[in-house]
C-alpha angles and dihedrals in degrees: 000000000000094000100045084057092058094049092051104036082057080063091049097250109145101227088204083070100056110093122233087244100044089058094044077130088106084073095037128100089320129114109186142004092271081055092052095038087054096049080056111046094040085056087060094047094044094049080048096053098047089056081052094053092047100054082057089053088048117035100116100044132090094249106044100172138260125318096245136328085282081081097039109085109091094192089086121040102340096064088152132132108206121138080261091062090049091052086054099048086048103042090048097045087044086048094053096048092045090048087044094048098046087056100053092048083049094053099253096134120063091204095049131074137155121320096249092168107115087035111146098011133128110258100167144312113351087339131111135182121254147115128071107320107191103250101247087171085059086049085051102049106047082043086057103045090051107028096044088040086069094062109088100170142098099203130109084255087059101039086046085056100050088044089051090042084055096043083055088054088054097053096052084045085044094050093055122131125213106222110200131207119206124239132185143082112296094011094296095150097222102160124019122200111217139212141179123234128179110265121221118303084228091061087047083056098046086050096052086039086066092042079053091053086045100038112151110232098224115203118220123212128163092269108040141333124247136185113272091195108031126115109283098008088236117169106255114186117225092298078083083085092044132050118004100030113036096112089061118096102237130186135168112221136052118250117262122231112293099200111091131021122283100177092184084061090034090242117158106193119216097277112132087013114139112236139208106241089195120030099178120127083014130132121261097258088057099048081058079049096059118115082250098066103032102032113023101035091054091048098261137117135238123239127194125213128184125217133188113220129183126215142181099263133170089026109188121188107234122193138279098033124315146089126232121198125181113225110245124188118196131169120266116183115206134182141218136178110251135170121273109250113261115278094018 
């Protein structure tokens, strides 16, 4: 237990505050002490790696995620329920069932192995299932157990973040890519037997990066709590979390302003942030990226430095065997949102 205190306290998880019954993983699915130290540490690395994956998705916006995953637990300060809150819930919980679910396809638990469930039967026209699917329900499981464990509360906030840290299960589950074998005389390819492998965490980013764009704003009265933006705007009672839209990202509370630092909501405003001084042809991250967007609108200026940067340059292959480059500097301007002087 001691370890598992010090992996989770370097995310900033108060280990007082884990029930006995939410870390049972010591007695589940695990054989011995290496087993239990693994689950662990690949939970770390996978929240990590969802904050990573968020500051990609983005970089060119006004809010561009926590630090680290120091910053990503909102059961502290960031007790918030903004459709940004409900990206980071999602985008941890789907980067500790991807990284789960890579290591047991790798061999790294002695108690997982590959998902043979739907071996032998009949997926489609001349194809079969069959190979060495990775295990996502193994993924799921151990994310659950240690990601959901983490929500105390009874409250809509905490009902909104177990059904975010679900809808990030189901992305890694939805990305997923069916990879096919050929089988027949002469290569004919006759029958396939069929497999599913987890696709690139990038491609589970881009997907919750859409369910972001399309979040459900859910109302909360004494009695139920119904979506403020869907169709019809009809009322739905807390089923509205479960079944038939849990794969939707939802949150409760509109976003503040961005633009300048707010430390008690762990906000840090658009000051210092690179900027893109021309955003056309540009994808749609980095017109939200433009110093426009990022610098005027919030009141700030934009300030231009130049660097000199070198560079291997006029590289020629030379036998036998290397490969000699020149160093070439040229001069790159970049530009960042700053304060206007005092008194401009």
């Amino acid at each position: 237990m001691k370890d598992l205190c010090m992996l989770w306290g370097a995310m900033g998880i108060c280990c007082a505050t884990l029930s006995a019954s939410a870390w049972s993983v010591n007695n589940f699915l695990i054989t011995g002490p290496k087993a239990y130290q693994t689950y662990t540490t690949s939970v770390a690395l996978g929240a990590q790696s969802g904050v990573e994956e968020c500051k990609f998705q983005f970089a060119w916006e006004r809010w561009n995620c926590p630090e680290n995953a120091l910053q990503l637990s909102t059961h502290n300060r960031l007790r918030s329920a903004t459709r940004e809150t409900s990206f980071i819930h999602a985008i941890s919980s789907a980067g500790v069932t991807f990284t789960i679910t890579k290591n047991c396809s790798m061999g790294d638990f002695e108690d997982c192995g590959c998902d043979k469930s739907k071996n032998r039967k009949t997926g489609g026209h001349s194809w079969i299932w069959g190979g060495c699917s990775d295990n996502v329900e193994f993924g799921e499981r151990i994310s659950r157990l240690f990601v959901d464990g983490l929500e105390k509360g009874k409250d809509a906030r905490a009902l909104m973040n177990l059904h975010n840290n679900q809808a990030g299960r189901l992305a890694v589950r939805a990305t997923m890519k069916k990879n096919c074998k050929c089988h027949g005389f002469s290569g004919s390819c006759s029958v396939q037997t069929c497999w599913l492998q987890l696709a690139d965490f990038r491609e589970t980013g881009d997907y919750l990066k859409v369910k972001y764009h399309q979040a459900l704003k859910m109302e909360v009265d004494k009695h139920q709590l119904r979506a403020g933006n869907s169709a019809k705007g009809r009322q739905a009672p807390n089923e509205a979390f479960l079944p038939g839209a849990e794969a939707e990202l939802v949150f409760l509370e509109d976003s503040p302003d961005y633009c300048f630092r707010n430390s008690s909501l762990g906000i840090y405003g658009t000051e210092g942030r690179q900027c893109l001084q021309s955003s056309r042809g540009a994808s749609r991250g980095q017109r939200h990226g433009s110093c426009g967007h990022l610098c005027t609108e919030c009141g700030l200026r934009v300030e231009e430095k130049v660097q000199e940067v070198g560079s291997s340059c006029n590289c020629k292959f030379q036998w036998c065997c290397r490969v000699k480059c020149d160093q070439c500097r040229h001069v790159v301007h970049k530009y960042y949102c700053t304060l206007f002087p005092d008194g401009a």
